[in-house]
C-alpha positions in Angstrom: 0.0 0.0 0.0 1.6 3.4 -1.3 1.7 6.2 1.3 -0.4 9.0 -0.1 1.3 12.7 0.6 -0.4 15.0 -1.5 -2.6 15.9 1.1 0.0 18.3 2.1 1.7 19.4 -1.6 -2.4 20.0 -2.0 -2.9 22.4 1.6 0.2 24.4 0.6 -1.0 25.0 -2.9 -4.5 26.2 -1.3 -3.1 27.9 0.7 -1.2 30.1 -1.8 -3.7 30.5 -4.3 -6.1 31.9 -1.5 -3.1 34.2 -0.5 -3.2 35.3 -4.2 -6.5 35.7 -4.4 -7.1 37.8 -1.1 -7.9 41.4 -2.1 -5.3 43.9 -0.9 -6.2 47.0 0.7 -4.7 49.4 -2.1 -6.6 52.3 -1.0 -4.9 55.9 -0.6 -5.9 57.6 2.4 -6.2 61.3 2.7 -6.1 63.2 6.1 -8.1 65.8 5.7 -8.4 68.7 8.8 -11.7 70.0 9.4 -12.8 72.6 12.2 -15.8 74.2 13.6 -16.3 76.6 16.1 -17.6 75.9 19.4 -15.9 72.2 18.7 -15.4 71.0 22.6 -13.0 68.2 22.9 -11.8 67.2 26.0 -9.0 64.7 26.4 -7.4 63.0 29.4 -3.4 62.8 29.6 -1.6 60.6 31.5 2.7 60.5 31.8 5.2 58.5 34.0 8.6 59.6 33.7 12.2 58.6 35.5 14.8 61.1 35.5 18.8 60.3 36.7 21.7 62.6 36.7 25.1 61.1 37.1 27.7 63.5 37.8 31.5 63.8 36.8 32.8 62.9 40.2 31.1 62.9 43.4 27.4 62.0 44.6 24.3 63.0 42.1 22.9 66.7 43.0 19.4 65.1 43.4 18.1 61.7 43.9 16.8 59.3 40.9 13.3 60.8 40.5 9.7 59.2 39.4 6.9 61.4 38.6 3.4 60.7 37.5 1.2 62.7 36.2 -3.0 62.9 35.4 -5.1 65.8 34.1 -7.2 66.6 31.7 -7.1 69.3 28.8 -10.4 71.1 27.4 -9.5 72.6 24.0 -12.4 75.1 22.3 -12.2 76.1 19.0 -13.7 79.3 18.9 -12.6 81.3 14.9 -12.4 79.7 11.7 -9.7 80.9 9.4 -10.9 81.4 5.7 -7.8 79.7 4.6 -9.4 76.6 6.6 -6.5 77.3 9.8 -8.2 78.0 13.2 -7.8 79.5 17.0 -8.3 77.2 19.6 -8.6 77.5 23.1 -6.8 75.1 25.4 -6.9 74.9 29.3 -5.2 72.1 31.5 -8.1 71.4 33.9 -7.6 70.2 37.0 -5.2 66.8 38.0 -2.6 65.3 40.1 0.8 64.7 40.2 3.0 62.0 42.1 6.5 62.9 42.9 8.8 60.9 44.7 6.1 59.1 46.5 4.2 62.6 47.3 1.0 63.0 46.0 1.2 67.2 44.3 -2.4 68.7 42.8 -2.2 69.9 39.8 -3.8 73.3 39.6 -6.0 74.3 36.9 -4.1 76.7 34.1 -5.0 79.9 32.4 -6.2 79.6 28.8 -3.6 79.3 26.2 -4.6 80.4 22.5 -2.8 78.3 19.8 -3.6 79.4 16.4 -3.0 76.6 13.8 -2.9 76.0 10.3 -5.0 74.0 7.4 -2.3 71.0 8.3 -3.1 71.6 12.0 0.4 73.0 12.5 1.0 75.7 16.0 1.6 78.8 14.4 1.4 81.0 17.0 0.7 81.0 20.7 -0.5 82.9 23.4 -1.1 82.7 27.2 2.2 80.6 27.6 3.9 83.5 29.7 1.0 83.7 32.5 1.7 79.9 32.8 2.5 78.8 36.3 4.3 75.6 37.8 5.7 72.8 35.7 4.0 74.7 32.6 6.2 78.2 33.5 9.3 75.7 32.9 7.9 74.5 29.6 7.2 77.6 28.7 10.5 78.9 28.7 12.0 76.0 26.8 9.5 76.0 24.0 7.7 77.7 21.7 5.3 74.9 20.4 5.5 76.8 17.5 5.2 74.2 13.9 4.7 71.2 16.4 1.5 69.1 15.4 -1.9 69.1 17.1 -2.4 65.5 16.2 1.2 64.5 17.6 2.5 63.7 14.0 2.8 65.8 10.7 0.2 64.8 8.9 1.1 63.7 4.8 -0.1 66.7 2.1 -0.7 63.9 -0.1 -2.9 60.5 0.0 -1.1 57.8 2.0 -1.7 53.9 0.9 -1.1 51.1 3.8 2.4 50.9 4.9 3.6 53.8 3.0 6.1 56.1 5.1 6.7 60.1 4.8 9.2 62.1 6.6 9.6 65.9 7.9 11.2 68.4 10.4 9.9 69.8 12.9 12.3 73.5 14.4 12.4 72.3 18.1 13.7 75.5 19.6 15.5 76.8 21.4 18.6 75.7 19.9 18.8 75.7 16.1 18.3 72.0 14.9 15.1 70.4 13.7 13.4 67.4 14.7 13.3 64.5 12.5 9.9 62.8 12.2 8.8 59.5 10.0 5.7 58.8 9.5 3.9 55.2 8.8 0.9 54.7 7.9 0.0 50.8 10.1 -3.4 50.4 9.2 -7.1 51.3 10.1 -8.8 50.3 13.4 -11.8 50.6 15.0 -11.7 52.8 18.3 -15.3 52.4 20.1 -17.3 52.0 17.7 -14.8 54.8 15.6 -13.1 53.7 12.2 -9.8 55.1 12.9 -6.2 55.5 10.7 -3.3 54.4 12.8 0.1 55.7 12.7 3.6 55.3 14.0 6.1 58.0 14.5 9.3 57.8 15.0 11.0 60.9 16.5 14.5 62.8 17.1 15.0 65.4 18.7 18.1 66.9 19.0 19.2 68.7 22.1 21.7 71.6 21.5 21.2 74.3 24.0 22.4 76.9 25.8 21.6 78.1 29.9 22.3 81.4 31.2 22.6 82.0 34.7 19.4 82.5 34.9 18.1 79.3 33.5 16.5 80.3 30.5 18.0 79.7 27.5 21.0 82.0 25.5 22.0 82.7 22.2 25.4 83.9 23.0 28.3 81.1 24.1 29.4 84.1 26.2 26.5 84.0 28.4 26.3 80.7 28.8 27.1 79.1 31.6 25.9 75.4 30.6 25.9 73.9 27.5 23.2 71.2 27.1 23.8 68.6 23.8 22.2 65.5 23.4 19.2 64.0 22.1 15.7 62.4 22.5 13.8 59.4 20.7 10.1 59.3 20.9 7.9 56.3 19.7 4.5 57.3 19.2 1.3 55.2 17.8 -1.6 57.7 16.9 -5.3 56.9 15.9 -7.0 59.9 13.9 -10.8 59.9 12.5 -10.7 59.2 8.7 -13.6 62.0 8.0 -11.5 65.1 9.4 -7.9 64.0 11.2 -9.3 64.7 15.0 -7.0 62.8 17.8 -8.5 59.5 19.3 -6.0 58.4 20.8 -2.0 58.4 21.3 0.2 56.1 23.3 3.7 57.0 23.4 7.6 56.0 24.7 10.6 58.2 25.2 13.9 58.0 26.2 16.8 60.7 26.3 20.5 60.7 27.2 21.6 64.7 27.2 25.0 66.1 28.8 25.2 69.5 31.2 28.4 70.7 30.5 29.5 73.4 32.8 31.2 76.1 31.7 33.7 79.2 33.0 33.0 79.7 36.8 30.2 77.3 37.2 32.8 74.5 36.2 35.5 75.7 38.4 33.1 76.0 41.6 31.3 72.7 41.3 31.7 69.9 43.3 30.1 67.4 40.5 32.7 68.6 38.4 32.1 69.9 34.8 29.8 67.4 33.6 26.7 65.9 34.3 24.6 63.1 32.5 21.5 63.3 32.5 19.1 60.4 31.2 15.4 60.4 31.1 12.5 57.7 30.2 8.9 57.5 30.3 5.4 56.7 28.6 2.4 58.8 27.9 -1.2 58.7 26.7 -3.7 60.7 25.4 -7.0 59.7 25.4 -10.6 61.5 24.0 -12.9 61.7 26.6 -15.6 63.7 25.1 -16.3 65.6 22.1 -19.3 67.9 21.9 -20.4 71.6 20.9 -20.5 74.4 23.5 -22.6 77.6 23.3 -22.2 81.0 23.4 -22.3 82.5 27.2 -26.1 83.0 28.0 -26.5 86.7 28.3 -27.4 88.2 32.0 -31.2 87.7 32.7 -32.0 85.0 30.0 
């Protein structure tokens, strides 16, 4: 009796024509940016982050640090720019905040007014200088200027499945750019949301310069640390198909950036001239709501 194995020669050749005859999603995706005043979205931002300095010599100026964080931001769109760019509204409601072990409230901020473009690129901000708290510091580092609403630079042309496209980003204050690439994954259902999902890959360059005062120089003369390194973020993004609006964001970083001390600062430190610094962390952003919001009711109505 002769052992029959075509079974198997059979399966596999099944197996490929059905591979052949699968259809293949060779659609081209466009990501199209739509606003409307009084849009309300509220969304609910969550970050863990480890920070560790490690001097040149001697004992680290501070202790290894963990920080969580939780609040939520309410951003209100409140003009429509003919050239389809708009002016949103953005406040950091309250949250909390866990450092080193210690629970810290997170109090609520005053308005900032970002102006963006069709693309739903920052071009201009305001409110960022009556910041308070962890925000003053941000404040003074960067503009936000040309960064993204949707956390990634959206393509100006249609995008098919597992097509990539690149751009900077100026990431001030020092002079480089941020490099940003762009994949398109796939679609996925969010809810009950059809959703486009992306990875971006990001690096940022550190090249920096601190006066005395903290805040950042232009001149080496006035500096009195020089900060050079860089950062890698690894985002994953779902947008709505119909207009480009943030569902969802999950994200990883990682950074490795040197202090180097410079004229008396070096000479009178104990850690000596140099200190690494390295950070890591995660963060989400998640849509909580999205509604319309009225005009105020006038008094007596």
């Amino acid at each position: 009796m002769r052992t029959k194995v075509l079974p198997a020669a059979v399966l596999g050749l099944a197996a490929l024509s059905l591979a052949a005859a699968a259809p293949q999603d060779d659609q081209a995706y466009e990501f199209p940016v739509k606003y409307a005043i009084n849009d309300l979205l509220r969304y609910k931002v969550a970050m863990n982050m480890s920070m560790e300095m490690k001097p040149e010599k001697g004992e680290s100026p501070m202790p290894r640090m963990d920080m969580r964080m939780s609040f939520v931001v309410r951003m209100k769109t409140v003009a429509v720019k003919p050239d389809g760019g708009a002016v949103i509204v953005t406040t950091a409601e309250s949250g909390t905040a866990t450092s080193m072990g210690q629970p810290v409230p997170i109090p609520k901020t005053p308005p900032v007014t970002q102006e963006v473009d069709s693309r739903g690129r920052v071009v201009r901000v305001r409110g960022l200088e009556k910041a308070v708290g962890p925000m003053a510091d941000l404040s003074q580092l960067f503009s936000m200027r040309s960064m993204p609403m949707q956390g990634f630079a959206l393509p100006d042309h249609p995008v098919k499945i597992g097509e990539t496209w690149e751009t900077e980003i100026p990431f001030p204050p020092g002079e480089a750019k941020a490099k940003v690439v762009n994949t398109l994954v796939g679609t996925e259902t969010v809810g009950s949301q059809e959703t486009l999902k992306v990875r971006s890959v990001w690096t940022v360059p550190f090249d920096m310069k601190m006066g005395n005062a903290g805040t950042p120089v232009k001149d080496d003369s006035q500096a009195m640390m020089f900060m050079k390194g860089g950062m890698e973020i690894t985002m994953l993004s779902n947008v709505l198909q119909a207009d480009s609006r943030l569902v969802k964001t999950q994200g990883q970083f990682k950074a490795a950036i040197d202090m180097l001390l410079q004229g008396q600062a070096a000479a009178h430190s104990p850690f000596g001239s140099r200190i690494a610094m390295s950070l890591s962390g995660a963060t989400t952003v998640s849509l909580v709501s999205a509604g319309k919001v009225g005009p105020p009711r006038k008094a007596g109505r």
